[in-house]
C-alpha positions as CSV (number, residue, x, y, z in Angstrom):
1,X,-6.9,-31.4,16.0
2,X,-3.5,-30.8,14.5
3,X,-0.2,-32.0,14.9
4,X,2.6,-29.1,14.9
5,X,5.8,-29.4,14.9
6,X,7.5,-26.0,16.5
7,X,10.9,-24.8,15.8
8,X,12.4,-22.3,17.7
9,X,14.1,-18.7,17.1
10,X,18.0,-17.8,17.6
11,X,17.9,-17.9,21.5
12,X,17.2,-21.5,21.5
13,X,14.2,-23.1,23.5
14,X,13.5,-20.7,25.8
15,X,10.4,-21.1,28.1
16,X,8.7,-18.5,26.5
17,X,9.0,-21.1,23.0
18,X,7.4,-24.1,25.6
19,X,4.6,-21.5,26.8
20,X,3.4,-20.9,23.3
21,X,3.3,-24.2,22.3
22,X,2.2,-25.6,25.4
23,X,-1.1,-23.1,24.8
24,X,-1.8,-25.1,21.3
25,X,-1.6,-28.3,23.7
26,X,-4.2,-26.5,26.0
27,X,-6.6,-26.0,22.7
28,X,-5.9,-29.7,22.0
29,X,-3.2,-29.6,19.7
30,X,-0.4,-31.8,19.7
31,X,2.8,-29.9,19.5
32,X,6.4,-31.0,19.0
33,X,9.4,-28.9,20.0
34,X,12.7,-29.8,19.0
35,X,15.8,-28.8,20.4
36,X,17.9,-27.3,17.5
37,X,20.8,-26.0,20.1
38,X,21.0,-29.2,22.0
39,X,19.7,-27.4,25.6
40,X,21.6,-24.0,24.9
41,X,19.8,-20.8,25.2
42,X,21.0,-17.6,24.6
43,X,20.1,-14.0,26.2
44,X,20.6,-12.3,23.0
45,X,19.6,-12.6,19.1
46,X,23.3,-11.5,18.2
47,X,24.8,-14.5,20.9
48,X,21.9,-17.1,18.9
49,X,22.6,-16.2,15.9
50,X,26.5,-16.4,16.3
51,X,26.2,-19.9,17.6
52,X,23.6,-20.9,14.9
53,X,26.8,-19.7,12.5
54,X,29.5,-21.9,14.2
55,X,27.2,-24.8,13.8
56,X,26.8,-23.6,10.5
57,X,22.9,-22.6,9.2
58,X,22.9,-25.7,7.4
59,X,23.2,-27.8,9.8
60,X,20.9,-25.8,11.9
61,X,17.9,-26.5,9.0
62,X,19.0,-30.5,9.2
63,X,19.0,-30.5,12.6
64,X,15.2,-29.4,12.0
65,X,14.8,-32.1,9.0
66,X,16.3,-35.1,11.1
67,X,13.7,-33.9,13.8
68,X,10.6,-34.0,11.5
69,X,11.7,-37.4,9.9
70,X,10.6,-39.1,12.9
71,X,7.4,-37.8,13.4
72,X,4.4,-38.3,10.8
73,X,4.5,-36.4,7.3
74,X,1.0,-34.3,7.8
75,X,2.1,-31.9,9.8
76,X,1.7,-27.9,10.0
77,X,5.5,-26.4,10.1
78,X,5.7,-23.5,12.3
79,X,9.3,-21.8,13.4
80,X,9.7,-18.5,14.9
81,X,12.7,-16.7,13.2
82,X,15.8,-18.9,12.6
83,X,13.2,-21.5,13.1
84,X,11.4,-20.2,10.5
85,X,13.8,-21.8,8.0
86,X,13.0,-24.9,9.1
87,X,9.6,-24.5,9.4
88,X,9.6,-23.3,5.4
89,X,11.9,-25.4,4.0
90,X,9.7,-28.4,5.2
91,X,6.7,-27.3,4.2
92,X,7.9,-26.9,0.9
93,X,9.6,-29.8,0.6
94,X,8.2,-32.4,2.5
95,X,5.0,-34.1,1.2
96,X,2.1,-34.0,3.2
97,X,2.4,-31.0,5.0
98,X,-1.1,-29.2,6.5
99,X,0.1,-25.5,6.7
100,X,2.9,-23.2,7.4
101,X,3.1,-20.7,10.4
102,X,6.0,-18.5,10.0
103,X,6.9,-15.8,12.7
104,X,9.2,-12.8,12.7
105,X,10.8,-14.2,9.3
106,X,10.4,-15.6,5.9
107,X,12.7,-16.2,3.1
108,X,11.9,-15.9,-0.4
109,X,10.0,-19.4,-2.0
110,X,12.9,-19.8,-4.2
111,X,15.4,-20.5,-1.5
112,X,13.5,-23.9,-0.8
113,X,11.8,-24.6,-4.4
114,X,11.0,-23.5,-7.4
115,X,7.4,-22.4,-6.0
116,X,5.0,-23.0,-3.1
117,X,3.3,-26.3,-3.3
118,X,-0.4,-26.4,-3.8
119,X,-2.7,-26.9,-1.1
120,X,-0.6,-25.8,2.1
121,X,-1.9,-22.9,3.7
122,X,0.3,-20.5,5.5
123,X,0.3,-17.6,7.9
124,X,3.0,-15.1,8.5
125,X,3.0,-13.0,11.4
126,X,6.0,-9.7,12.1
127,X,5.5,-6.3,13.5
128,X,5.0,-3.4,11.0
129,X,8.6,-2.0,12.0
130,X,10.6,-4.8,13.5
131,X,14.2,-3.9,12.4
132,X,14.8,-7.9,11.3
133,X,11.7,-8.7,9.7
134,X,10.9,-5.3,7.4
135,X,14.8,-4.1,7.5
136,X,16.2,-7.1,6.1
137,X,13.5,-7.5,3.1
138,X,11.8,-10.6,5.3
139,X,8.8,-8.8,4.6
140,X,9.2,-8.3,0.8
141,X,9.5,-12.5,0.8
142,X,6.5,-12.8,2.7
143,X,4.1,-10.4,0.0
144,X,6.0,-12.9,-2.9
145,X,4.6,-16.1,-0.6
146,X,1.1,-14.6,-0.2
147,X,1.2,-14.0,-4.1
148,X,2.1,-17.0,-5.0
149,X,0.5,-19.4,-2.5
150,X,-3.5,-20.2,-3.2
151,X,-3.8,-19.5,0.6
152,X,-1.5,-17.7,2.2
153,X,-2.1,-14.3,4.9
154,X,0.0,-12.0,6.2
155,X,-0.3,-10.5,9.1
156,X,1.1,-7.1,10.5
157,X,0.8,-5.9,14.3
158,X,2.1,-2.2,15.1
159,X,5.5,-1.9,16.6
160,X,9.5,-2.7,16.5
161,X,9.8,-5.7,18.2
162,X,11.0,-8.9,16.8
163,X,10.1,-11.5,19.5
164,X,6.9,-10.1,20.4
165,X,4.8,-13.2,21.3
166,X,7.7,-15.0,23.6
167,X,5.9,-14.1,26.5
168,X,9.5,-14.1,29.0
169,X,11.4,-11.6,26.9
170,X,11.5,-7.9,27.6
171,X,10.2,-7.4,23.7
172,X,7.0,-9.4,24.7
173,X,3.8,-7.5,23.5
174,X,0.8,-8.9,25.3
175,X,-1.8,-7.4,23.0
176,X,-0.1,-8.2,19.7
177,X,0.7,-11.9,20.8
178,X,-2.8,-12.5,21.9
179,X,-4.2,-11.3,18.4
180,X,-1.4,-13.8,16.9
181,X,-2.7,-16.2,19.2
182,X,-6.0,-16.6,18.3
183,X,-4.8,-16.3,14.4
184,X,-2.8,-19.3,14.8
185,X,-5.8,-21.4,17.0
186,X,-7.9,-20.3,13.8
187,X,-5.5,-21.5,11.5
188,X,-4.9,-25.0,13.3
189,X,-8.4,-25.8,14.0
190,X,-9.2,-26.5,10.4
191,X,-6.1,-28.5,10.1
């Protein structure tokens, strides 16, 4: 089984974040969540994200790296928007890493390093027309990653929604989170 370390997106640990990752516990996973807003949650991505900037993105991401330190270097990253960036950033910085699950977000390989490191696998999952993810060229970084990578997917579910697989927010989609789901189960189980 694999050990995951879970970052969260720009409303903070919601439940919806502890219900995702407490179904990889279910499948025997172990799954860390770390609490990159110190117990604030937000009701909106613009409220998240203007916190995140007044803590500065920086120290968002080191909040992330401080996290991992403590916890075993073979791990698979996974981060769900702004947690995203830590998510990437450790995979392709930190030795040892098992895979990469990225949600809703990616940032081009460049940001982090000069290239994806051999070996870890990744997955990237958005919807086909989410505003964030294809609107903001997220989804440009994520065709570079698959590229580059020796085994990298992406992933594409129909619709506009950006948080689709936090199953208590109004943009939950039931279908498209199940399919990412079972993606991700695949993807851990030969980690």
């Amino acid at each position: 089984m694999a050990e995951v370390v879970l970052f969260h997106h720009a409303l903070g640990l919601t439940p919806g974040i502890v219900a995702f990752a407490d179904d990889l516990r279910h499948a025997g996973h172990t799954v860390h969540t770390p609490d990159l807003f110190a117990g604030r949650t937000f009701e909106t991505i613009e409220e998240g994200v203007g916190h995140a900037q007044e803590i500065g993105f920086e120290e968002v991401i080191a909040r992330g790296v401080r996290a991992a330190e403590e916890l075993p270097a073979e791990l698979v990253y996974a981060g769900f928007s702004l947690g995203e960036l830590v998510a990437q950033k450790l995979a392709q910085t930190r030795p040892g890493a098992r895979g990469a699950l990225l949600f809703y977000s990616c940032v081009p390989v460049s940001e982090f390093s000069a290239s994806w490191p051999p070996g870890v696998p990744a997955q990237i999952h958005g919807m086909d027309a989410d505003p964030y993810f294809v609107g903001e060229g997220d989804i440009d970084a994520a065709r570079e990653l698959v590229n580059e990578a020796e085994d990298a997917e992406l992933f594409l579910y129909p619709g506009d929604q950006h948080y689709f697989a936090d199953s208590t927010l109004p943009s939950y989609r039931e279908d498209a989170a199940t399919l990412l789901k079972q993606r991700v189960l695949d993807f851990l189980s030969g980690r």
